[in-house]
C-alpha atoms as a printed R data frame, in Angstrom:
    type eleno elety resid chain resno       x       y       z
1   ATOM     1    CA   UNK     A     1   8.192  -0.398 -26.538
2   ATOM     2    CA   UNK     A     2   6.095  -0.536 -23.414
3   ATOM     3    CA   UNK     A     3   6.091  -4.112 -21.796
4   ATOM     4    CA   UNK     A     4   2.804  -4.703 -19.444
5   ATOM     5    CA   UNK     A     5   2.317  -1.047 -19.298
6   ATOM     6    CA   UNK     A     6   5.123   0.493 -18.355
7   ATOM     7    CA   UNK     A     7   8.144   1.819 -20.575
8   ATOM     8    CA   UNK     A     8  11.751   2.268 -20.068
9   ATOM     9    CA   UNK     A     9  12.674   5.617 -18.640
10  ATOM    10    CA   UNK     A    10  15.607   7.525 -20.095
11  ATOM    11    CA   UNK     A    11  18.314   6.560 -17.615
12  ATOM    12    CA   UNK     A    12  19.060   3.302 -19.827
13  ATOM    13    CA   UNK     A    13  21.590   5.659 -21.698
14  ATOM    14    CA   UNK     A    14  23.403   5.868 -18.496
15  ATOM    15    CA   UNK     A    15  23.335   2.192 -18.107
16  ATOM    16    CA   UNK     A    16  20.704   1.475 -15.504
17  ATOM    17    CA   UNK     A    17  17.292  -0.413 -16.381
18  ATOM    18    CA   UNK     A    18  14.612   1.075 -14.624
19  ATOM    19    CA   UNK     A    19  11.096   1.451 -15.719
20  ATOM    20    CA   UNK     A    20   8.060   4.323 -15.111
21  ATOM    21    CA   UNK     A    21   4.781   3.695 -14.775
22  ATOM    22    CA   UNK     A    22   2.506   5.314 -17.063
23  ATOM    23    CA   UNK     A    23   0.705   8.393 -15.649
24  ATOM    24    CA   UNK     A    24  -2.432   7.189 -15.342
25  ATOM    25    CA   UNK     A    25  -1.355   4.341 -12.909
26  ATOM    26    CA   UNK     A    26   0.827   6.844 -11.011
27  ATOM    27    CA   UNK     A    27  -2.426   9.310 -10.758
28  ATOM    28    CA   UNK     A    28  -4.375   6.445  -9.887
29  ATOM    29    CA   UNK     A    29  -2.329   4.947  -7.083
30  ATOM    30    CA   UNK     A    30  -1.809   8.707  -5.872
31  ATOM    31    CA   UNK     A    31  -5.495   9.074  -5.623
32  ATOM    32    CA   UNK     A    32  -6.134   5.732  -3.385
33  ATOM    33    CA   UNK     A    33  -3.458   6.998  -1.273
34  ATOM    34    CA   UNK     A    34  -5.164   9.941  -0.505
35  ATOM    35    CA   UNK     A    35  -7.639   7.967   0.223
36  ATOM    36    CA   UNK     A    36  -6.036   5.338   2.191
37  ATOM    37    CA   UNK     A    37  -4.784   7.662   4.593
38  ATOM    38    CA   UNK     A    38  -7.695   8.571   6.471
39  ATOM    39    CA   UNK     A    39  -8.572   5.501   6.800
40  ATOM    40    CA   UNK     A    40  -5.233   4.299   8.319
41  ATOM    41    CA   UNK     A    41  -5.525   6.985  10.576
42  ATOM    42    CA   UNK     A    42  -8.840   5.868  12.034
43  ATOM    43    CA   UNK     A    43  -7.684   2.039  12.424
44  ATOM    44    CA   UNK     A    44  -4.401   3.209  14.279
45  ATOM    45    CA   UNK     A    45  -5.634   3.903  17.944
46  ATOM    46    CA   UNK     A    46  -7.312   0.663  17.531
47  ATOM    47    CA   UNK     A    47  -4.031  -0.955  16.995
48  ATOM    48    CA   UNK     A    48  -1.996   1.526  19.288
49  ATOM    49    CA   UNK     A    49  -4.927   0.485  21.943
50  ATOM    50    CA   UNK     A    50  -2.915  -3.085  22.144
51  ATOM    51    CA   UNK     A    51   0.710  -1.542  21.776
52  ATOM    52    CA   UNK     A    52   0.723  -2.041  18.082
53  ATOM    53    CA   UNK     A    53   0.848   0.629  15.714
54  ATOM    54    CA   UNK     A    54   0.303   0.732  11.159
55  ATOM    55    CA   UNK     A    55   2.332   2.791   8.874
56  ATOM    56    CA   UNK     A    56   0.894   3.400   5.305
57  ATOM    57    CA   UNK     A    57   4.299   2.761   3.042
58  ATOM    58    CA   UNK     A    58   2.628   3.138  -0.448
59  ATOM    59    CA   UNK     A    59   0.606   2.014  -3.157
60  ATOM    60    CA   UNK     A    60   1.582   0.341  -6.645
61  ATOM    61    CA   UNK     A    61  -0.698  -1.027  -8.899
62  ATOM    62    CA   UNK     A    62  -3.650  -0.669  -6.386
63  ATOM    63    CA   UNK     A    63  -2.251  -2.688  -3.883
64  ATOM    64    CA   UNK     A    64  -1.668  -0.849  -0.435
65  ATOM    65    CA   UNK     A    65   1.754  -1.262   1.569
66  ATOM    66    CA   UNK     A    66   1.375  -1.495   4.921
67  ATOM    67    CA   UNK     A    67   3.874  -1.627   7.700
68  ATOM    68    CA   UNK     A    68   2.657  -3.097  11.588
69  ATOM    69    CA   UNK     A    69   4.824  -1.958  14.050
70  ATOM    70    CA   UNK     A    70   5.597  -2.228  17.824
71  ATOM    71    CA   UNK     A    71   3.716  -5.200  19.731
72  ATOM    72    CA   UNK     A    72   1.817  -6.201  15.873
73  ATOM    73    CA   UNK     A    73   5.242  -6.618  14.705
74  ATOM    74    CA   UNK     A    74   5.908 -10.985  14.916
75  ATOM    75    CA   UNK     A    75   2.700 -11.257  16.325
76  ATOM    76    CA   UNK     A    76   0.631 -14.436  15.251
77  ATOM    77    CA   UNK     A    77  -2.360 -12.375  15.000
78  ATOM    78    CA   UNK     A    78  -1.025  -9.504  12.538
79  ATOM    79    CA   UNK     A    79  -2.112 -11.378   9.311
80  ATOM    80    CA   UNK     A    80  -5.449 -11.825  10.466
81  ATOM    81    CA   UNK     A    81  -5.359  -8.013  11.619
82  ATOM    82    CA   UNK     A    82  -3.992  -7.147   8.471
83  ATOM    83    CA   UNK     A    83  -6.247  -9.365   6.487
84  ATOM    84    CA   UNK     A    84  -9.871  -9.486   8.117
85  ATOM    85    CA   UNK     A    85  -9.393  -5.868   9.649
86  ATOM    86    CA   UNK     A    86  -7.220  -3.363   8.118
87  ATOM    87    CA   UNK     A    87  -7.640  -5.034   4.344
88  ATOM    88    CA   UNK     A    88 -11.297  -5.513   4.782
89  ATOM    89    CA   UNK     A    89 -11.918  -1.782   5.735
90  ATOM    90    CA   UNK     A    90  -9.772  -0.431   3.207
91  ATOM    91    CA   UNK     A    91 -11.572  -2.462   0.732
92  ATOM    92    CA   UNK     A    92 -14.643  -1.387   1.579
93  ATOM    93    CA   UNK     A    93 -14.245   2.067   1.353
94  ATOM    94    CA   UNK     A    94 -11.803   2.206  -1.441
95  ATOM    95    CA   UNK     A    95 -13.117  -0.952  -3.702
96  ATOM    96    CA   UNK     A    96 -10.402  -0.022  -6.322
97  ATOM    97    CA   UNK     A    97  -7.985  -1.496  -4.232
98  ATOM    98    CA   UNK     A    98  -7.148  -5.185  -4.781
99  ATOM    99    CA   UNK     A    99  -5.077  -6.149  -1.895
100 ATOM   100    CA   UNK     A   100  -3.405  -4.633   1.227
101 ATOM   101    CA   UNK     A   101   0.371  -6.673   2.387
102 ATOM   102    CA   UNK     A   102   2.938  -6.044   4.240
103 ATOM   103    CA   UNK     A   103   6.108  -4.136   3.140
């Protein structure tokens, strides 16, 4: 029985509950990754430009994973970078996605 559209893989026989996403969500997430990562890759020097740096982690259920690193890391600013810049772009180019947060 799938529950919110994802089932119960086969490794409940050896006593773990885990659950797979269907393989349209998994094809779909693959396919904004792909094209996430350009994108990422043109925001970074921006970042790297004030000692910061971004690390695409992943994508599940069309929300991108993003990790800030080096002087973005604690700073006061990163949710605004994150939010008004990074998320913004993304958004714009890929309007599948629904959100972009920090992993």
């Amino acid at each position: 029985m799938a529950i919110f559209g994802k089932k119960p893989s086969d490794k409940k026989a050896q006593g773990e509950t885990s659950f797979e996403e269907p393989k349209e969500a998994k094809a779909a997430d693959e396919n904004i990754r792909a094209r996430v990562e350009p994108i990422i890759a043109q925001l970074r020097p921006y970042l790297q430009a004030d000692g910061g740096d971004i690390e695409l982690v992943g994508v599940e259920d069309a929300v991108v994973y993003v990790r800030l690193q080096g002087a973005c890391c604690g700073c006061p600013s990163s949710i605004y970078t994150l939010k008004m810049g990074v998320e913004a772009r993304i958004i714009e180019e890929v309007p599948e996605v629904k959100s972009v947060e920090m992993a």
